[in-house]
C-alpha positions as CSV (number, residue, x, y, z in Angstrom):
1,X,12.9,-44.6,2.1
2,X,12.9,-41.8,-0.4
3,X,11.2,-38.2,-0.1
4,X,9.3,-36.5,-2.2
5,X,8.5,-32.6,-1.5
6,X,5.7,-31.2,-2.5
7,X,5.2,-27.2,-3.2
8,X,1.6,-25.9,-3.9
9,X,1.9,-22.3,-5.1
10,X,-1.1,-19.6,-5.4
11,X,0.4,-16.0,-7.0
12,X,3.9,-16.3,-5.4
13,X,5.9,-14.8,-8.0
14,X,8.5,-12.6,-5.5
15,X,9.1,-16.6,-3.5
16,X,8.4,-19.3,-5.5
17,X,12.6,-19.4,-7.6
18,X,14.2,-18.8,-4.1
19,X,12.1,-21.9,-2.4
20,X,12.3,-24.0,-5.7
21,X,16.3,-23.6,-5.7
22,X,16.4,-24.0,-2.3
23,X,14.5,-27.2,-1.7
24,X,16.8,-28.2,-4.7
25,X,19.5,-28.3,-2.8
26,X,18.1,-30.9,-0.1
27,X,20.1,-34.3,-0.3
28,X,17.3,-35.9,1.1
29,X,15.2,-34.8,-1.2
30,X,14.2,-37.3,-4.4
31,X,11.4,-35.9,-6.1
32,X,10.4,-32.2,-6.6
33,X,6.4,-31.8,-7.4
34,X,5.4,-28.2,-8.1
35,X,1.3,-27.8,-8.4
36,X,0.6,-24.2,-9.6
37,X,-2.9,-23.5,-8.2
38,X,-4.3,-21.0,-11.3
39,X,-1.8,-18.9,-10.4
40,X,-2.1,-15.3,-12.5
41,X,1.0,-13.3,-11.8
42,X,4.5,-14.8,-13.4
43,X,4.3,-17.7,-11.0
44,X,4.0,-20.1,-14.0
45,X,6.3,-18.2,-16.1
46,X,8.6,-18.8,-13.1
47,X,8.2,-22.3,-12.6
48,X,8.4,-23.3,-16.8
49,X,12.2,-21.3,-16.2
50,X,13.6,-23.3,-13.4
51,X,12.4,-26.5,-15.1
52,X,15.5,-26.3,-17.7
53,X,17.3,-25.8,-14.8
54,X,16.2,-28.6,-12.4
55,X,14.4,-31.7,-12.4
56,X,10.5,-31.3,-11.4
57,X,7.5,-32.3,-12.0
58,X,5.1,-29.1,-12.7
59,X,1.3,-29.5,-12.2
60,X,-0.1,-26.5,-13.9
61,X,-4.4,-25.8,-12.7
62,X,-6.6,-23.3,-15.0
63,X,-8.4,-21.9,-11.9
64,X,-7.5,-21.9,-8.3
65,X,-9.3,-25.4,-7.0
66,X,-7.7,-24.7,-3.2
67,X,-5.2,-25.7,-1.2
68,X,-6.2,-28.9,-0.1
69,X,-7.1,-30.0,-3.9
70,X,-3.3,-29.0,-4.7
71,X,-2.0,-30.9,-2.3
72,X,-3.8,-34.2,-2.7
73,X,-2.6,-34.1,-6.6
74,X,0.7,-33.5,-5.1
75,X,0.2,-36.6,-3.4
76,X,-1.4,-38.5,-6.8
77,X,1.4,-37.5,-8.7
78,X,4.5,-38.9,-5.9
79,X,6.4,-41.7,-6.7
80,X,7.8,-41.8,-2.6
81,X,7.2,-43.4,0.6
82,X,7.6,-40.1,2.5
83,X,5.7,-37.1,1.6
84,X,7.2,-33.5,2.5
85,X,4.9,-30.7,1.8
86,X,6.7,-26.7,1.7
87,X,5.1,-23.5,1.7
88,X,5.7,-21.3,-1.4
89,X,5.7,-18.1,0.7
90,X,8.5,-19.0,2.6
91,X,10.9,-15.6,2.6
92,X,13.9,-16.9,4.9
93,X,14.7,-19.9,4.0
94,X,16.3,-22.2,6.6
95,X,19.6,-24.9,5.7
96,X,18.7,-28.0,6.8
97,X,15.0,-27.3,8.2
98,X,13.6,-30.2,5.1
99,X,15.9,-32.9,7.1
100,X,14.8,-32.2,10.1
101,X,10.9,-32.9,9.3
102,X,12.7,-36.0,7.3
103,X,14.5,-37.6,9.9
104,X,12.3,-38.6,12.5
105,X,10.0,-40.2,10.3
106,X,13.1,-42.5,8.7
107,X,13.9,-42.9,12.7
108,X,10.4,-44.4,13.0
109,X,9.6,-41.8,15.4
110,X,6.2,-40.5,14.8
111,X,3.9,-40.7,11.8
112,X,3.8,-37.1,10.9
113,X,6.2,-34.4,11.5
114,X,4.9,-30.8,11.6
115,X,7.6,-27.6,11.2
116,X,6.1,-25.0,13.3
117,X,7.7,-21.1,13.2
118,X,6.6,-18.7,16.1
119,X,6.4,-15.3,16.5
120,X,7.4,-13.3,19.8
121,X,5.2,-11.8,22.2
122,X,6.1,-10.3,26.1
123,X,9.6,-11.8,24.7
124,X,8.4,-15.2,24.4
125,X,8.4,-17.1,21.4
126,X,4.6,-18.7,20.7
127,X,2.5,-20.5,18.0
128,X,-0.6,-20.8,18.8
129,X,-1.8,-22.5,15.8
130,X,1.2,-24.1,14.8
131,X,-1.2,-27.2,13.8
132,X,-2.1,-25.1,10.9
133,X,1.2,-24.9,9.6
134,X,2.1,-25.3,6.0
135,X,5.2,-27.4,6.8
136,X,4.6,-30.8,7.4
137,X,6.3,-34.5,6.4
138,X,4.1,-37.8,6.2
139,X,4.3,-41.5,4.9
140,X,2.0,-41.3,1.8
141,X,0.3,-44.7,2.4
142,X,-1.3,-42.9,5.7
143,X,-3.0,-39.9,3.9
144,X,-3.8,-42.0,1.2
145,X,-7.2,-43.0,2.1
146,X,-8.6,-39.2,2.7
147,X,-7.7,-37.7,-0.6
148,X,-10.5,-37.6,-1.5
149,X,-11.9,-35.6,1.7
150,X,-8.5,-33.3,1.3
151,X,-9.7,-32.2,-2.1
152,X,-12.7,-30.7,-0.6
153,X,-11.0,-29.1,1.9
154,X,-9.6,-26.2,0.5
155,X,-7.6,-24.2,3.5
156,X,-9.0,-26.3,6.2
157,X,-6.8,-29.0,4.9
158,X,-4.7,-28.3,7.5
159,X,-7.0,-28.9,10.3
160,X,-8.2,-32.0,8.4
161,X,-5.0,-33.9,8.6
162,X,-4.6,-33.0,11.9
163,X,-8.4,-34.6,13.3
164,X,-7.3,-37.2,11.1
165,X,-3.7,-38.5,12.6
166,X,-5.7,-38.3,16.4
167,X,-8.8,-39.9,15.3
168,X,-7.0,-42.9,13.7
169,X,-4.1,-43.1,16.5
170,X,-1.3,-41.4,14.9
171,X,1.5,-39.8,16.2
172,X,2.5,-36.4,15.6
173,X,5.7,-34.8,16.6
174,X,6.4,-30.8,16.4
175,X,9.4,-29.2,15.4
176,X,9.9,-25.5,15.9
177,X,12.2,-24.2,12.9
178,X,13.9,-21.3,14.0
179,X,13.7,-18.7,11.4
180,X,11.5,-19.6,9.0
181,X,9.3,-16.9,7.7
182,X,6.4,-16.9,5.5
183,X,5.6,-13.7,3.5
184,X,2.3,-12.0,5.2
185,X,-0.7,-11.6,3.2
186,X,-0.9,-7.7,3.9
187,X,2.9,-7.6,2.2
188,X,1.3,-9.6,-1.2
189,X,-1.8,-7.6,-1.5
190,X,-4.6,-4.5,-0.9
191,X,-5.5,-4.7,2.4
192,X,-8.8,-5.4,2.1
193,X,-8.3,-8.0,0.1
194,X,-5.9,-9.3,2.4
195,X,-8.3,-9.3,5.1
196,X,-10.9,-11.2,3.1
197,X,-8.9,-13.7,2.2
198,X,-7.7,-14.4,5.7
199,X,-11.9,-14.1,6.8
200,X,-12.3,-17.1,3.8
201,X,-9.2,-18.8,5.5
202,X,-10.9,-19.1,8.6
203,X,-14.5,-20.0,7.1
204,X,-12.6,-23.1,5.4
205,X,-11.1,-24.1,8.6
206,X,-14.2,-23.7,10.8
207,X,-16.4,-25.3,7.8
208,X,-14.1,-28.3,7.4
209,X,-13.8,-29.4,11.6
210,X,-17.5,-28.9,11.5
211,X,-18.0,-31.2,8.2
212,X,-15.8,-33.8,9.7
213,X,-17.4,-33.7,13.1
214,X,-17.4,-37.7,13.8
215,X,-13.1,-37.5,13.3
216,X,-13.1,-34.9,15.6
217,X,-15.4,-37.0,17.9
218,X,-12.9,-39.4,17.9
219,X,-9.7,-37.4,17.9
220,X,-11.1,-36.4,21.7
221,X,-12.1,-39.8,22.6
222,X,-8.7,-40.7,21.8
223,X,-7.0,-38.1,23.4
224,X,-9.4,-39.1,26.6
225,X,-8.4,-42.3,26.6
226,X,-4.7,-41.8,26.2
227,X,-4.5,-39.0,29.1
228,X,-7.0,-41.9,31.3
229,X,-4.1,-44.7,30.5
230,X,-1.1,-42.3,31.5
């Protein structure tokens, strides 16, 4: 099966060349879709450069539609059975860390793969939100059928897929990459614009798990039914 990797990008203009080259360099990679969000820094001016340079497929938006609307366009616009989606914030980028979200899914291990990064408190290494993570490898047929839903979702598009997988009986492993780091908000911008944008974040999330109340319904039934059969 061949991969194609997906990078939705928002105002990125200090990350987007090093991720770009870097996911370049993937073997396993076939297919490179960039989706510029309305991006208005250099991001685009960025993006039209490493074009001459490498083989993508650039998706440029007027306005920012959201996160979740990027990434189901992604998804439109993939010619692939697997889908591998990569954060354009990413400041250390890890060798190898795109074929390890690959490979189980070519094993037949799982049906989605999620790339989790921690940070360390009391000396211990946690993530507790790592479903939220940006990082995350799929067959396309599965996500398919909520495109629709996904373009709606903005940044709860996360939390979406997640609910999803459970509610329909899908597997989902987790990977922790070791040393993958995402650039923080209060780093890009003010800080009170950082801290509303992180407030919006969170309205998305809540507003989408409340709007899709009946998958979450059944992502708990499931879950019930599995631990009741163990």
């Amino acid at each position: 099966m061949k991969t194609s990797a997906i990078i939705c990008v928002f105002n990125e203009e200090k990350t987007i060349r090093n991720v770009i080259e870097s996911v370049s360099e993937s073997f396993i990679v076939d297919e490179i879709i960039i989706v510029n969000d309305g991006s208005t820094d250099n991001t685009k001016k960025i993006i039209e450069e490493l074009k001459n340079k490498f083989e993508i497929t650039n998706i440029h938006f007027k306005e920012n539609k959201g996160k979740g609307y990027a990434m189901a366009v992604g998804v439109e616009n993939a010619t692939n059975e697997i889908i591998v989606f990569i954060d354009a914030d990413q400041t250390n980028i890890i060798s190898g860390y795109i074929d390890q979200m690959i490979n189980p899914l070519l094993k037949k291990e799982c049906d989605m793969v999620l790339g989790y990064s921690t940070i360390n408190i009391l000396s211990q290494d946690v993530n507790p939100l790592k479903i939220l993570t940006g990082e995350r490898a799929m067959y396309k047929k599965d996500i398919t059928p909520i495109l629709s839903k996904m373009k709606e979702s903005r940044f709860g598009v996360e939390t979406l897929l997640y609910f999803y997988y459970i509610s329909i009986g899908k597997s989902i492993k987790f990977i922790r990459l070791i040393g993958l780091k995402h650039k923080d908000k209060y780093k890009k911008v003010s800080f009170k614009k950082a801290t509303t944008n992180y407030i919006n974040e969170g309205w998305e999330i809540a507003y989408t798990a409340m709007k899709n109340y009946d998958l979450m319904l059944k992502s708990i039934k499931n879950v019930i039914n599995k631990n009741l059969k163990a």
